[in-house]
N, C-alpha and C positions, 0 to 999 in steps of 0.2 A: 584722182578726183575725190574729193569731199562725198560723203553719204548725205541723204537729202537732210536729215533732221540736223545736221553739224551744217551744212549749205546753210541753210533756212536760216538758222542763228545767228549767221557771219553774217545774211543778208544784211536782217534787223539790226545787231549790232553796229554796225557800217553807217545804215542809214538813220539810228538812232544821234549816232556820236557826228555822224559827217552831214547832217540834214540842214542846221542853222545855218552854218557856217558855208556850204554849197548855195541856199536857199539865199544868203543876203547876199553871196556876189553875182548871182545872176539878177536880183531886182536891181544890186549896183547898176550894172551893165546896159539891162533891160527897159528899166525906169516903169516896166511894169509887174505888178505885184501877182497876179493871179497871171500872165504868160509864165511867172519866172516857175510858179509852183506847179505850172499844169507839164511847165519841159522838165521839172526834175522828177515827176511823177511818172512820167513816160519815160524816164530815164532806166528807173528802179524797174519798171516793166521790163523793159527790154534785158537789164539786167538779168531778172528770173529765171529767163529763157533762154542768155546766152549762157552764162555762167554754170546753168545744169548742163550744156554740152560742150561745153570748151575747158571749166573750171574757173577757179579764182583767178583774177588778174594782180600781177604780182604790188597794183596795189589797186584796192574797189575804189579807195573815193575817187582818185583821180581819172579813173574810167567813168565816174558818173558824172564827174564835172565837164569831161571831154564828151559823152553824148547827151548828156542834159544841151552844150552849147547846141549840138549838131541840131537837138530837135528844135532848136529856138531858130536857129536861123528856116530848119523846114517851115515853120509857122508863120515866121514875117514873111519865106518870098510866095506863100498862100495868101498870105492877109493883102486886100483890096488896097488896102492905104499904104503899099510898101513904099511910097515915096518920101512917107513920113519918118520911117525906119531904114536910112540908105545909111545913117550914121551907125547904127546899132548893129546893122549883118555887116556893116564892112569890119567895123571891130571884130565882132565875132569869126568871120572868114577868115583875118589875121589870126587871131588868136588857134582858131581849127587848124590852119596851115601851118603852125608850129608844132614841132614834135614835144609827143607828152611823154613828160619824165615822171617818175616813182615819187621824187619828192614834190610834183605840181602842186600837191594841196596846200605845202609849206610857203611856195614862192606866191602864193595868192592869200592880198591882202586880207586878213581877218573883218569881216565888215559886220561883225555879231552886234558890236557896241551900237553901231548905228541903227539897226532892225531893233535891235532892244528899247532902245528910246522912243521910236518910232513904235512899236506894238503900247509901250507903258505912257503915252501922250497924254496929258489931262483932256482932251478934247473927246476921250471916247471913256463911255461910261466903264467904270473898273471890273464887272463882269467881262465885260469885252474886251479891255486889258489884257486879264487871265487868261484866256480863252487864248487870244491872239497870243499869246506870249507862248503858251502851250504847244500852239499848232506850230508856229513859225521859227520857236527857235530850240523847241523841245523836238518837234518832230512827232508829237502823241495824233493819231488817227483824231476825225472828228467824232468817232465813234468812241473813242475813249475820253473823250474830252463831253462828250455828252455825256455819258455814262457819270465822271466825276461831278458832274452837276446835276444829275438825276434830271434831265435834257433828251426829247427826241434828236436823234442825230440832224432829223431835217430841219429840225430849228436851229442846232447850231450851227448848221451849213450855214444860214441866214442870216445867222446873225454874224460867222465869222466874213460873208460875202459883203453884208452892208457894211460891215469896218473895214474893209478894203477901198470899198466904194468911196467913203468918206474919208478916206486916208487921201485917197486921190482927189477928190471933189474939192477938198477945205487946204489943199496945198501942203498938208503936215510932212515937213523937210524931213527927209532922211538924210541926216544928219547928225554929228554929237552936237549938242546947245553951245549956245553958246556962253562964254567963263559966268556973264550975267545971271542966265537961268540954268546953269549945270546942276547945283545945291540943289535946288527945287525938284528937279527932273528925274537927279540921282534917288533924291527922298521916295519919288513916287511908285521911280524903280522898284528901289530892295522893298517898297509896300506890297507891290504886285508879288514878286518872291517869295515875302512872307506869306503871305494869303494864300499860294499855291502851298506851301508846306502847312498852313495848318490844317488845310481842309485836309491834309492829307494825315495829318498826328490828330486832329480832331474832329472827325466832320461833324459840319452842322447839323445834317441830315441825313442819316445812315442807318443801316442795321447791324452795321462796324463799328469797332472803335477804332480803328486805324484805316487808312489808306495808303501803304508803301507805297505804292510808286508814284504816288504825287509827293512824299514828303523825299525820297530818292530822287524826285527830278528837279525841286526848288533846290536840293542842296547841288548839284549839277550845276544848276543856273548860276550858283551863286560862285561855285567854283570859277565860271569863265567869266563873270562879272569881274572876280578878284583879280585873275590874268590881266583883266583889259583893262582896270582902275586899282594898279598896286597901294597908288600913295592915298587911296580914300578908307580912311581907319573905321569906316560905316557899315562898309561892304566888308571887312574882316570882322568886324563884331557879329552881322548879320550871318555867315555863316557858321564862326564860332558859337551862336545861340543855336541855331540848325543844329547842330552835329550833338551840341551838349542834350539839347530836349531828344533828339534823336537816340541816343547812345540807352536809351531805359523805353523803348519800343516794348522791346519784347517781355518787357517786368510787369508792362503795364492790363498785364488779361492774365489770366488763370488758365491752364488744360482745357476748360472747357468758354474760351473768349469773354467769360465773367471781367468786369473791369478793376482794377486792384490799382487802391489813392498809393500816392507818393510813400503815406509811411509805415504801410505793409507790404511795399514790393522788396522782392529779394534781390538784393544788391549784386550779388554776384551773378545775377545776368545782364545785367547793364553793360554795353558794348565799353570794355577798354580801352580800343582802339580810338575809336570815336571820342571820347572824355579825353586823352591823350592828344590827339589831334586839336582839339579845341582850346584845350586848355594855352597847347604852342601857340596857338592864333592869339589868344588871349594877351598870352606874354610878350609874345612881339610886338604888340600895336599898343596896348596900354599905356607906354611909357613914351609914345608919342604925343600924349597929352592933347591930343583933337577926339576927346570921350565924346560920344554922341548915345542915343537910348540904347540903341543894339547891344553896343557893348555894355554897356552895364546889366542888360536883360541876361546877358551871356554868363557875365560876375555872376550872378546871384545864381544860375543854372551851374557855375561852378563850383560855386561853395555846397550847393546841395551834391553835387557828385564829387567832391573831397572828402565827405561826411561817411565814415563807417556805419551809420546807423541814423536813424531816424530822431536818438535822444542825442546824438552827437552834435546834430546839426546846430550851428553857429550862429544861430536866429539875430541875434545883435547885429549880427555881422549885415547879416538878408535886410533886416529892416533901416538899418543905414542906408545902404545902396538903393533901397526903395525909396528913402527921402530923398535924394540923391536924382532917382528919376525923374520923381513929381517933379522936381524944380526945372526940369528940362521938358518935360512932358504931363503936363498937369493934365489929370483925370481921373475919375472914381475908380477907375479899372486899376491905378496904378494902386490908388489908396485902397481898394480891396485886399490886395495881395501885399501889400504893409501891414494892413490889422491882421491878417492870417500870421504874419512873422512876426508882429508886438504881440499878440495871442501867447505865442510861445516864450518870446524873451521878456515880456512882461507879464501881464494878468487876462483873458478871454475879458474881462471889464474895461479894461481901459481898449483894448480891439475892438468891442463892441459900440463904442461913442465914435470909435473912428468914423467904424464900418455907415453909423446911423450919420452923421455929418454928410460922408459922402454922398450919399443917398438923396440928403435933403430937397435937395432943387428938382427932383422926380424922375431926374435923368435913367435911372438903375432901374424904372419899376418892372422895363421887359427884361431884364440881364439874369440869368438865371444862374451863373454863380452869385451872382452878388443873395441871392436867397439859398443859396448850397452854404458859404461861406456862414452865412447869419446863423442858421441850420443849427451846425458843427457849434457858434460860440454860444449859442443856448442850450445846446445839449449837455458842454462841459460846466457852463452854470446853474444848472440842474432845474431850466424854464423849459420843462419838458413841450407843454401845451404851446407853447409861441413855436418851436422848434416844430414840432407837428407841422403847424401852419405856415411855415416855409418849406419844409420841405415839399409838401403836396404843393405849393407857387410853382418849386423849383421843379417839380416833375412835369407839371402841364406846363412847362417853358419850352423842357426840352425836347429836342424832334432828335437825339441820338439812339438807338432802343439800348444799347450796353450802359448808356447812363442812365435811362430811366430806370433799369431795370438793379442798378447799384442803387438807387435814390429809396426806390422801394421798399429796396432790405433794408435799408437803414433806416425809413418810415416804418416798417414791422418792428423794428427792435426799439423802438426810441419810447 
């Protein structure tokens, strides 16, 4: 038998890796959302307890699948309305009375795609998206799922409880879309993915400059997204952009979690593996010629991790691929991070007309790169006094304390 602290990890592990995928085919089955989660929950209980006196079963998920059913069917023949449910235990009965094999999790349809479309629905606000996306096919506690949102957990109970309610009340199909609204639906997907992995590489509001295991678990996501939608070149660039922002995590703090810009971090700790892996993604789907933003966001995170150095870098190259986005995805955010790449391959003056264009229509006045970025090209033009004055903008924007507390130093020295 397993030692408890090596048990305990295989639990987590198990129910980390095996949670979605158990989790969507018992709401398959069940047609309801909160029975499916409350029997797989009591599944893992009873797990706890068997598995410290008997040991591992020579394989866990499929025992969680087989007594997750069991407790689904105890539940319906308690519930008052089992008349309503004669379809759903007699399936499940069938299914109970068949012997479970080692490979059961394999012979049961993957039904992830359909829970994913179903959590990422335009119809539920994208906080709750997130949220739901998290709990339901990550598997993250609502207490960790609070926590990434600086969230009492009993609110997010709440609010993951009311997205179920209305998941159910407003009819939203669990289902993949259909060819019509697929495009749309996929779009809003890798949104929600994305948004998990930045809060996790960036958070909005932290005392961190990182959050691994949010930006670990949107690349997860995105890996079974890729499995379940090979031929969408969307979902290959979105995690190739993952892996590539990811792979310089750890370059990005100093010894003591000081935060350290792109062109003083030391290269040689940027994940190889990671840059290697993306870059394949990269190479594979590009010359498929269906570019959408991801991919090119991924381009330009490659050229920066092809670059030996910081004077090496191929700015020509970044600021192409940024005109390149705008035209696909027009907005000042994109045009921000163009003037930062004309800055270099051109002149910090001609950057700076960008940067103030975009600006114009006032859209930028809360965005506090867009006052970081202005910062840095009056700095290098030697308008020290305006530079001042964005920076202190750019500090009272931000709610990160590792960036405020970079902003600063740079407001001392400027």
């Amino acid at each position: 038998m397993l030692p408890p602290l090596t048990l305990e990890r295989t639990i987590d592990q198990t129910v980390r890796e095996e949670w979605g995928r158990i989790l969507a085919s018992l709401v398959k089955t069940l047609g309801d959302w909160q029975l499916a989660e409350d029997c797989l929950q009591d599944a893992i209980i009873s797990a706890m307890d068997h598995w410290r006196k008997n040991g591992l079963p020579s394989s866990p998920a499929a025992w969680l699948i087989t007594t997750a059913r069991r407790k689904a069917i105890d539940r319906i023949r308690r519930d008052k309305n089992l008349s309503a449910k004669q379809d759903e235990i007699s399936y499940l009965i069938n299914l109970e009375n068949q012997p479970t094999e080692e490979s059961e999790t394999d012979a049961i349809p993957d039904k992830r795609l359909e829970m994913i479309f179903t959590c990422c629905h335009p119809a539920l606000e994208e906080k709750t998206r997130v949220a739901l996306t998290l709990r339901t096919i990550g598997g993250l506690s609502t207490e960790d799922i609070a926590t990434a949102f600086l969230d009492k957990p009993d609110a997010m109970q709440q609010r993951l409880t009311r997205a179920k309610k209305k998941i159910a009340l407003a009819g939203i199909p669990y289902k993949i879309p259909d060819s019509t609204d697929l495009p749309e639906r996929i779009s809003s997907m890798l949104r929600v993915i994305y948004l998990i992995f930045n809060e996790g590489y960036h958070p909005t509001t932290s005392d961190k400059l990182t959050k691994p295991d949010l930006s670990e678990e949107a690349i997860r996501l995105a890996r079974i997204v890729r499995q379940l939608l090979s031929e969408t070149t969307e979902v290959a660039g979105l995690l190739a952009l993952m892996l590539l922002h990811d792979s310089r995590r750890l370059a990005r703090h100093d010894d003591d979690g000081e935060m350290v810009p792109l062109e003083n971090q030391n290269r040689a700790r940027w994940d190889k593996a990671k840059i290697s892996e993306g870059r394949t993604i990269l190479e594979d789907t590009l010359p498929k010629n269906r570019i959408g933003p991801y991919q090119l966001q991924a381009a330009i995170s490659a050229v920066h991790a092809e670059s030996e150095s910081w004077s090496q870098t191929d700015w020509h190259q970044i600021a192409a691929l940024y005109e390149m986005l705008h035209a696909l995805q027009p907005s000042g955010i994109v045009r921000i991070n163009q003037a930062i790449a004309v800055s270099f391959a051109g002149s910090p003056a001609d950057a700076l007309i960008m940067l103030e264009e975009a600006a114009a229509d006032g859209r930028l006045e809360q965005y506090q790169p867009y006052f970081a970025a202005k910062a840095d090209l009056l700095i290098r033009l030697g308008k020290l006094s305006d530079a001042k004055t964005c920076l202190e903008t750019a500090i009272n924007l931000s709610n990160n304390a590792k960036e405020k507390s970079f902003l600063k130093k740079k407001l001392m020295k400027t």
